[in-house]
Every structure is written in C-alpha cells, then in structure tokens.
C-alpha positions as CSV (number, residue, x, y, z in Angstrom):
1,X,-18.0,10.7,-23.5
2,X,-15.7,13.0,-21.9
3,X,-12.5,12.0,-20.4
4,X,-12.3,11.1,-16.6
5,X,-10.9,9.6,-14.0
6,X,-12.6,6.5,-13.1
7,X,-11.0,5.2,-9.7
8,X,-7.5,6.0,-8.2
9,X,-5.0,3.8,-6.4
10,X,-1.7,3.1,-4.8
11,X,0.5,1.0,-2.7
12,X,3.3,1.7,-0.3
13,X,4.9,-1.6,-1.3
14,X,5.9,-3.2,-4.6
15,X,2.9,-6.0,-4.9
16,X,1.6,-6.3,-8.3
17,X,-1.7,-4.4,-7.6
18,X,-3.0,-1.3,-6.1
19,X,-5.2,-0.2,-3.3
20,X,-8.7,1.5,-3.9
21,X,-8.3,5.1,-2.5
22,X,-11.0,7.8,-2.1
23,X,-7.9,10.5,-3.2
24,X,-4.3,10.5,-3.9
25,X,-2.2,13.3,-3.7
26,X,0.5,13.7,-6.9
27,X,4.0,15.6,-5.6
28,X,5.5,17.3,-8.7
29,X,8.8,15.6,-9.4
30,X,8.1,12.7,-7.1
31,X,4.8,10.9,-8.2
32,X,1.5,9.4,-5.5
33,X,2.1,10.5,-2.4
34,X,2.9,7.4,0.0
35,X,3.3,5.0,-3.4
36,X,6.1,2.8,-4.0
37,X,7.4,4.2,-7.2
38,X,7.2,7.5,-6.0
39,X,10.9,9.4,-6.1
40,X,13.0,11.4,-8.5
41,X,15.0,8.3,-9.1
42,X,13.9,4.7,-10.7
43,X,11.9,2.8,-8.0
44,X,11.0,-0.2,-10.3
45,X,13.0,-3.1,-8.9
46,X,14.5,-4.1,-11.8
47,X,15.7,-0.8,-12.6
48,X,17.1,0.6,-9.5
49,X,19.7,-3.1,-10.0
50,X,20.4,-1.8,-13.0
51,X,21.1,1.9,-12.2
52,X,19.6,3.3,-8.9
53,X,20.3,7.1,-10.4
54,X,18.3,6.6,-13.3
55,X,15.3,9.2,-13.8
56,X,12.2,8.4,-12.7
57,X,9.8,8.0,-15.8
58,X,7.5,6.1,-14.2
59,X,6.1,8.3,-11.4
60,X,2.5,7.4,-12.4
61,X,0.9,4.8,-13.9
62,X,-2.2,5.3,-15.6
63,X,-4.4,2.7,-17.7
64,X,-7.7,3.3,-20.0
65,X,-11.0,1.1,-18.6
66,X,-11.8,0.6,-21.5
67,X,-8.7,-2.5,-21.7
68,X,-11.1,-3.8,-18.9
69,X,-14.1,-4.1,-21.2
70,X,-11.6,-5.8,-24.5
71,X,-10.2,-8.6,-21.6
72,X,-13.8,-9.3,-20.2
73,X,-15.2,-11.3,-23.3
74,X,-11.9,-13.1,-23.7
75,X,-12.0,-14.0,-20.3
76,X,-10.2,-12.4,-17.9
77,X,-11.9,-10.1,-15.2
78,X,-9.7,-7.1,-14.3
79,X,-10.9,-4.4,-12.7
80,X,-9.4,-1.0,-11.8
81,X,-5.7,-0.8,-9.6
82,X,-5.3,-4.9,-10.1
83,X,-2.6,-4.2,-12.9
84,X,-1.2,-1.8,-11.1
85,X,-2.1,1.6,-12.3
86,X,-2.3,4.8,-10.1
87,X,-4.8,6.2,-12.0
88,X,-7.6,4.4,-14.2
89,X,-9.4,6.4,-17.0
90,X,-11.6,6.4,-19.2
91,X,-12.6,8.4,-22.9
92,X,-9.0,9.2,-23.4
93,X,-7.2,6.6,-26.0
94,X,-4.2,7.1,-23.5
95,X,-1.8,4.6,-26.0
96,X,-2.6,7.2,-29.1
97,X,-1.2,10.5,-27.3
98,X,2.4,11.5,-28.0
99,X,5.0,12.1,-25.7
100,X,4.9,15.2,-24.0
101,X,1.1,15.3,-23.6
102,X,0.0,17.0,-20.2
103,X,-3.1,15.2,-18.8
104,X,-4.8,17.9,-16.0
105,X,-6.8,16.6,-13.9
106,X,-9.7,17.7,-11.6
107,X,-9.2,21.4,-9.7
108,X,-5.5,21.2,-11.3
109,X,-3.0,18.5,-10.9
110,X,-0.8,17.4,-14.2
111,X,1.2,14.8,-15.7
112,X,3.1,14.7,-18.4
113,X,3.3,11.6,-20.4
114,X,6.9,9.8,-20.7
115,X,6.0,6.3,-22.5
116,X,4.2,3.0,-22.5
117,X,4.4,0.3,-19.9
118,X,6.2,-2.7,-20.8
119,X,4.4,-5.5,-19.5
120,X,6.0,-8.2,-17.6
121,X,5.8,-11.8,-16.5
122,X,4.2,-10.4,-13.0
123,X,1.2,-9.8,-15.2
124,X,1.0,-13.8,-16.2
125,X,1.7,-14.5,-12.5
126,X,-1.7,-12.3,-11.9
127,X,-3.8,-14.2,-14.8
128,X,-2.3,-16.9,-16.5
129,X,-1.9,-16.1,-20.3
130,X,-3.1,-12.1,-19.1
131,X,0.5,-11.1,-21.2
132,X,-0.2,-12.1,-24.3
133,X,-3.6,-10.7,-24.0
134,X,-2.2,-7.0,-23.2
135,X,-0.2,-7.5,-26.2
136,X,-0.9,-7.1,-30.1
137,X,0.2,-6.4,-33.2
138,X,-0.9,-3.2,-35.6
139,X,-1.2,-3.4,-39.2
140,X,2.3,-3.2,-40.1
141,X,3.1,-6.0,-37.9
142,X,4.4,-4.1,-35.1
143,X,4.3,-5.3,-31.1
144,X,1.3,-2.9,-29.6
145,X,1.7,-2.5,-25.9
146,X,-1.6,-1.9,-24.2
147,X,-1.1,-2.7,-20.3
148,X,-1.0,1.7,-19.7
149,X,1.1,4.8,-20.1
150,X,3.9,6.2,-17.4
151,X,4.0,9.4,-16.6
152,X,5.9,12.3,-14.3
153,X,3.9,14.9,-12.4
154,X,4.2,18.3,-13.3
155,X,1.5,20.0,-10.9
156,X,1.2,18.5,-7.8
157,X,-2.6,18.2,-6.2
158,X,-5.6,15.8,-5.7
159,X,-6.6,13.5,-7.9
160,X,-10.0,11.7,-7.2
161,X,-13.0,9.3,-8.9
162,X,-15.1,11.5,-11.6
163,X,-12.4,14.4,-12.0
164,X,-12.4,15.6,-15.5
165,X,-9.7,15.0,-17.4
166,X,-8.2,17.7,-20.2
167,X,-5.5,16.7,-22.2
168,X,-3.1,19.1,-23.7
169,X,-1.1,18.1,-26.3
170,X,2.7,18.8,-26.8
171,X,3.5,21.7,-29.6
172,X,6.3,21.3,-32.5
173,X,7.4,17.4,-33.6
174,X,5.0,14.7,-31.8
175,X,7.1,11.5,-31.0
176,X,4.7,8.6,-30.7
177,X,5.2,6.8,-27.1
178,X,7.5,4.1,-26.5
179,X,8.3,1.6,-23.6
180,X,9.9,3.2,-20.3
C-alpha cells in the first residue's frame, strides 16, 4: 500500500482532540495554519511554563492509522484527530524513520521529522488505561512510544485526505527518533 494521508485536523484551542478538516494549510516555520501549537516558539503548555523561548519541535503532529486498528481489538475505539494529531496516515511506519526524514505531501508541502510524542496523562483522561496501551516495550526491554511523531514544516502548502505521501530520508548518520 502506498503511503497517504488519511484525514487532516486541527484546533485553535489546546483540547485534547482535533477537528475534522477538508484541508489545512502548513506555514513553513510556524506549523497548521489557525492550530494551537502553531509558532516558532513552544506552544505546548507545559513547555511554554518551562521556557516560553524554546523551539518549536512540535509544529505538527502526525500519527499512523494503523495504531487505530492495534487499540480496536483491545478495546478502545480511536479514530483519526481524537489523540490529537494534525495529520493521520497511513503505509508509512512513521515510529521507524529517523530524524531528519522529510515527509512531502500532496502537490508539495514538507515536514521534517524532529521526534516522538511523549504521551501524557491527557491521553488516560480521553480513555481510561489508553496510556499504557500507546506504550510498549521492544526486545531489549526498552519503553516504545507509539502515540505519533512531531514534526516542523519545511514547505508550506495544502495538505488534504488521499494526498500521497513520499518520504525522503535524511543523508550521512541516521539518529533514531526520540521524545520532543
């Protein structure tokens, strides 16, 4: 299957979920237009108490479907913006690609990919016992994170349902992704 976007999303306040949208613009340097994490600077509560003059590296949020189809059978019905992504996909094993990897999507727009999502109590709040579920553990015993990747845009433009999705990855080392 080739990679695509599946639906698109976004919210001009800080709720835990995301509005279906036909399109949503990306602003290089800033994120979705009219989102509220979208700014050169942390917007992530949390954050901006910490330092407010932080860089944003959490512009976009983007999260593979195919987490939707592993939480079904163990009981919990999610379906596309209600954790919060921007962007929902699907044929791309978003967690595997390294730091630095471009996703284009559509007639142009780009991200580049800045690290994983660290899940927080909001997501119990959503689903009871939803955390633990977007969390694992790999062979070697270490914490897998699978609630979506952040990214920064790159190349602004439109970014809709069905647009094709090419990813382009990073030359030289390749640094595996790690929470932002």
């Amino acid at each position: 299957m080739a990679a695509r976007v599946v639906a698109v999303h976004r919210s001009s306040s800080h709720s835990f979920s995301k509005f279906a949208e036909d399109a949503i613009r990306l602003v290089e340097g800033l994120g979705v237009e009219g989102d509220a994490h979208a700014g050169s600077t942390v917007k992530h509560r949390s954050r901006v108490r910490r330092d407010p003059s932080q860089p944003n590296l959490r512009q976009v949020h983007l999260l593979h479907a195919e987490l939707f189809d592993e939480l079904l059978p163990r009981g919990f019905a999610v379906w596309p913006g209600e954790m919060g992504e921007n962007v929902t996909t699907r044929g791309v094993d978003l967690l595997a690609l390294p730091t630095g990897t471009l996703l284009q999507f559509g007639a142009g727009a780009q991200v580049e990919l800045t690290g994983l999502r660290n899940p927080c109590s909001q997501i119990d709040r959503f689903q009871p016992g939803l955390m633990q579920a977007v969390l694992d553990r790999d062979a070697h015993g270490a914490l897998v994170r699978k609630s979506g990747v952040m990214a920064v845009v790159r190349r602004g433009g439109e970014v809709r349902a069905d647009d094709p999705i090419e990813v382009i990855l990073p030359t030289g080392k390749l640094r595996p992704l790690e929470p932002v």
